[in-house]
C-alpha positions as CSV (number, residue, x, y, z in Angstrom):
1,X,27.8,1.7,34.4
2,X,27.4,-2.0,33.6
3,X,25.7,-3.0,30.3
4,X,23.3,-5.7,29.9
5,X,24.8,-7.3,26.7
6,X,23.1,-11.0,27.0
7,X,19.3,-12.2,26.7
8,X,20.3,-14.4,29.5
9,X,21.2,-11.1,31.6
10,X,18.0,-9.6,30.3
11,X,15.6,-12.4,31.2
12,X,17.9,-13.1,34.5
13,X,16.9,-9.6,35.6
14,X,13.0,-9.7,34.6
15,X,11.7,-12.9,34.8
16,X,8.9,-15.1,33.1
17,X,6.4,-12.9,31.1
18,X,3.5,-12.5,32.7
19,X,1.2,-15.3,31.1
20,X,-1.4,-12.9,29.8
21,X,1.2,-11.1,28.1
22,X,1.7,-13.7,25.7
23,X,-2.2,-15.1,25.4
24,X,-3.6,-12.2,24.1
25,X,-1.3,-12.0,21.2
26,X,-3.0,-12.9,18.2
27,X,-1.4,-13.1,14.1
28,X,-4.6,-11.7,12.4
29,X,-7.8,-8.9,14.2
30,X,-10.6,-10.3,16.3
31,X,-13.4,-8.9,15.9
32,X,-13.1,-7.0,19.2
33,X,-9.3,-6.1,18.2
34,X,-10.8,-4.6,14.8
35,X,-13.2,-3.0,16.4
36,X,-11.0,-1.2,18.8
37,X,-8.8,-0.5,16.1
38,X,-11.6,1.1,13.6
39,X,-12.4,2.9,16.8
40,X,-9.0,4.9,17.1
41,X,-8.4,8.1,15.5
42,X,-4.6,8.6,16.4
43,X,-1.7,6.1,16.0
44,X,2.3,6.3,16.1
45,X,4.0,4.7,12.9
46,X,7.0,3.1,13.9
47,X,9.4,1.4,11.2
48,X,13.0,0.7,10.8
49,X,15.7,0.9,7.6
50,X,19.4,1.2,6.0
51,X,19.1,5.1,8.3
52,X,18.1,3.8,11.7
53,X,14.5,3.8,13.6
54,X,11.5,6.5,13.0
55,X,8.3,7.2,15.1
56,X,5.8,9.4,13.4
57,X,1.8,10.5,14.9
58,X,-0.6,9.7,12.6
59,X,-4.1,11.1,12.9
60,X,-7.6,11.8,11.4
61,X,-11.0,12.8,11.4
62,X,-12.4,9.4,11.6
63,X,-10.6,6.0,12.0
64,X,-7.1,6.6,11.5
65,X,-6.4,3.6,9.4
66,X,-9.0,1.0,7.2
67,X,-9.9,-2.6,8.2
68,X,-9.3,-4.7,4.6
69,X,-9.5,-7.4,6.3
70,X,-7.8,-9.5,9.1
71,X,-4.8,-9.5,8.1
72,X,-3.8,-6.1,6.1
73,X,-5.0,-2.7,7.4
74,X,-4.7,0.5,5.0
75,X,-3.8,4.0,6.3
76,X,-3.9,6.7,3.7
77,X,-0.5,9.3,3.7
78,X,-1.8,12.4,3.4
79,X,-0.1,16.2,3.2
80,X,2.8,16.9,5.5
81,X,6.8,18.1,5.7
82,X,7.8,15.4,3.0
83,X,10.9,14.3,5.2
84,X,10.0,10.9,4.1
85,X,11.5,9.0,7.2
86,X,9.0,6.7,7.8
87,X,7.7,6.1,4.3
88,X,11.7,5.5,2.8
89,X,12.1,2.8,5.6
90,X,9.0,0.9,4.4
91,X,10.4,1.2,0.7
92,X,13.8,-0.3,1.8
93,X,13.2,-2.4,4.5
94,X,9.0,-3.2,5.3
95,X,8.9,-3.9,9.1
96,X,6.3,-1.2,10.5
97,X,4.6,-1.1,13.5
98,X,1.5,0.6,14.9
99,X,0.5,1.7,18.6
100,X,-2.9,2.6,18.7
101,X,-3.9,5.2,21.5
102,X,-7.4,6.3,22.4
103,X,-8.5,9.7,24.4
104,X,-10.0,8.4,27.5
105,X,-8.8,5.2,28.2
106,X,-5.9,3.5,29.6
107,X,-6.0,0.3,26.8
108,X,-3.5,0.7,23.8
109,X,-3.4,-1.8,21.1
110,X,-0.2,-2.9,19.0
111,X,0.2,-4.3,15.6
112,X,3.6,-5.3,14.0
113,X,4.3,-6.7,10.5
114,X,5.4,-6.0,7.2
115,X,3.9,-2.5,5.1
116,X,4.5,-1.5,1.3
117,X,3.0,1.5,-0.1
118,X,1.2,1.8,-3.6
119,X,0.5,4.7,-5.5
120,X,-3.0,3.1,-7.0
121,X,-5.6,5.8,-8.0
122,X,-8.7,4.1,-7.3
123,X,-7.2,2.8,-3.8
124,X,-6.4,6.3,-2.9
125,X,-9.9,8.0,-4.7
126,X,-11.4,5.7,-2.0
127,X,-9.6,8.1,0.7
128,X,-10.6,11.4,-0.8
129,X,-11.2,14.5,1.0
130,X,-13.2,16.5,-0.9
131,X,-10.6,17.3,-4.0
132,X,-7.7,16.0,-2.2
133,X,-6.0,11.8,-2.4
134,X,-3.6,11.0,-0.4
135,X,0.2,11.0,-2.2
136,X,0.2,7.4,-1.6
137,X,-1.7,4.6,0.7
138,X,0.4,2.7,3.3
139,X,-0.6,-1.0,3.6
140,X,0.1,-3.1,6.4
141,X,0.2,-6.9,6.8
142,X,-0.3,-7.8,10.1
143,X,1.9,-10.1,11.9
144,X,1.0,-9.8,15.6
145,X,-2.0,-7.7,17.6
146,X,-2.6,-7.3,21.1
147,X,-3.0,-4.7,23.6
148,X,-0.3,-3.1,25.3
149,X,0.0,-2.9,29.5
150,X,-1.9,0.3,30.9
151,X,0.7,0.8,33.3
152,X,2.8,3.4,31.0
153,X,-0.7,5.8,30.7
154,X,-1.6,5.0,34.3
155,X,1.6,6.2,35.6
156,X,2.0,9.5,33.6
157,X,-1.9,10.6,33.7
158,X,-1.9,11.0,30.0
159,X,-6.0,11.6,29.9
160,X,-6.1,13.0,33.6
161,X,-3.6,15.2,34.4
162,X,-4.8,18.3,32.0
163,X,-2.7,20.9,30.2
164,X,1.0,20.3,31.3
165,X,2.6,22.1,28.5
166,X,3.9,25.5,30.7
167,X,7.2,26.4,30.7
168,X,7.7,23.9,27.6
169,X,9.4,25.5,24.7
170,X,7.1,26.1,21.6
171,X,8.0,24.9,18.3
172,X,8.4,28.3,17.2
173,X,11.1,28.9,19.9
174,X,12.6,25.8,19.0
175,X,12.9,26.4,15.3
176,X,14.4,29.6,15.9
177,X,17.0,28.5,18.0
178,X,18.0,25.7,15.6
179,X,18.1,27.9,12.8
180,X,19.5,31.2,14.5
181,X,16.0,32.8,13.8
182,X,15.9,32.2,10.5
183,X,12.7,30.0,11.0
184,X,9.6,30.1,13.9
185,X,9.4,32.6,16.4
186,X,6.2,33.6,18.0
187,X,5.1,34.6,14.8
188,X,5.3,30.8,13.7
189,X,3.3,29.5,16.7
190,X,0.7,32.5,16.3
191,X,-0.2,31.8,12.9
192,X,0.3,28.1,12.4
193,X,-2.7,26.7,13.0
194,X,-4.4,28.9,10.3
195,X,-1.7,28.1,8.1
196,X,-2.2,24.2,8.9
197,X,-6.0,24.7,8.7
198,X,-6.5,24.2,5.1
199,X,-3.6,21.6,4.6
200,X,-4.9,18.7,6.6
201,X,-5.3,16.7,3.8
């Protein structure tokens, strides 16, 4: 199988970008970027360190991350499996991106730059949840928005095609399997979401 090692192999292969590709990139929000973004409940965190490349969902009850202003978006880290993955890459190295997804439509919106976290009490009081502040508040400085091609949610029917989840293993199959039953089971799927229920935040 023949590698494609060169950019000029790449480019050779693919052509010019399409032009509006590159005009809709902006290095700060628009208004309607920021409002498309304050509109977005769900996002995938994407960074990179000294231990490789992470993706991890991020989600919440109401706009998944906070407009400071044009350049630097806030997005508050709340309870989870403390793995860490994503969070020790912005300590070590910074570069973060977001992909911003929406039920319902085809449009995705990107945003790459440079993220730190901070531990500040009154920045994370401003994300409480009743009792409960997020561990610590992710904050991004934006280098580059603009939407992503529809094509990829077009093609796979993400909104459209309904419940495709049978025959799919569960996670408590899978964490059984990987632990030789040690972990999961059905017992794990049955009861998880009651058990997740009052640790979302």
């Amino acid at each position: 199988m023949r590698k494609i090692t060169t950019l000029e192999d790449l480019h050779a292969r693919y052509g010019a970008p399409v032009p509006a590709a590159l005009s809709k990139v902006v290095p700060r929000l628009t208004p309607l970027y920021r409002r498309w973004i304050e509109g977005a409940r769900f996002a995938i965190l994407s960074t990179a360190g000294p231990e490789g490349v992470h993706g991890s969902p991020r989600g919440d009850d109401g706009p998944v991350v906070r407009v400071a202003d044009e350049t630097t978006l806030m997005m508050p880290d709340w309870w989870g499996n403390n793995r860490l993955d994503c969070l020790r890459d912005i300590v070590q190295d910074g570069r973060a991106a977001l992909l911003f997804l929406v039920p319902g439509t085809n449009t995705t919106v990107r945003v790459n730059g440079r993220a730190y976290l901070t531990d500040d009490e009154d920045l994370r009081r401003s994300f409480a949840k009743g009792d409960r502040l997020p561990a610590t508040v992710i904050v991004m400085e934006v280098a580059e928005v603009y939407t992503q091609c529809a094509k990829a949610l077009m093609r796979s029917g993400l909104w459209t095609s309904g419940d495709m989840t049978a025959g799919l293993p569960t996670t408590g199959e899978i964490l059984a399997d990987m632990s030789d039953g040690e972990h999961g089971g059905s017992d794990y799927d049955r009861t998880y979401p009651d058990y997740a229920k009052p640790r979302m935040w």
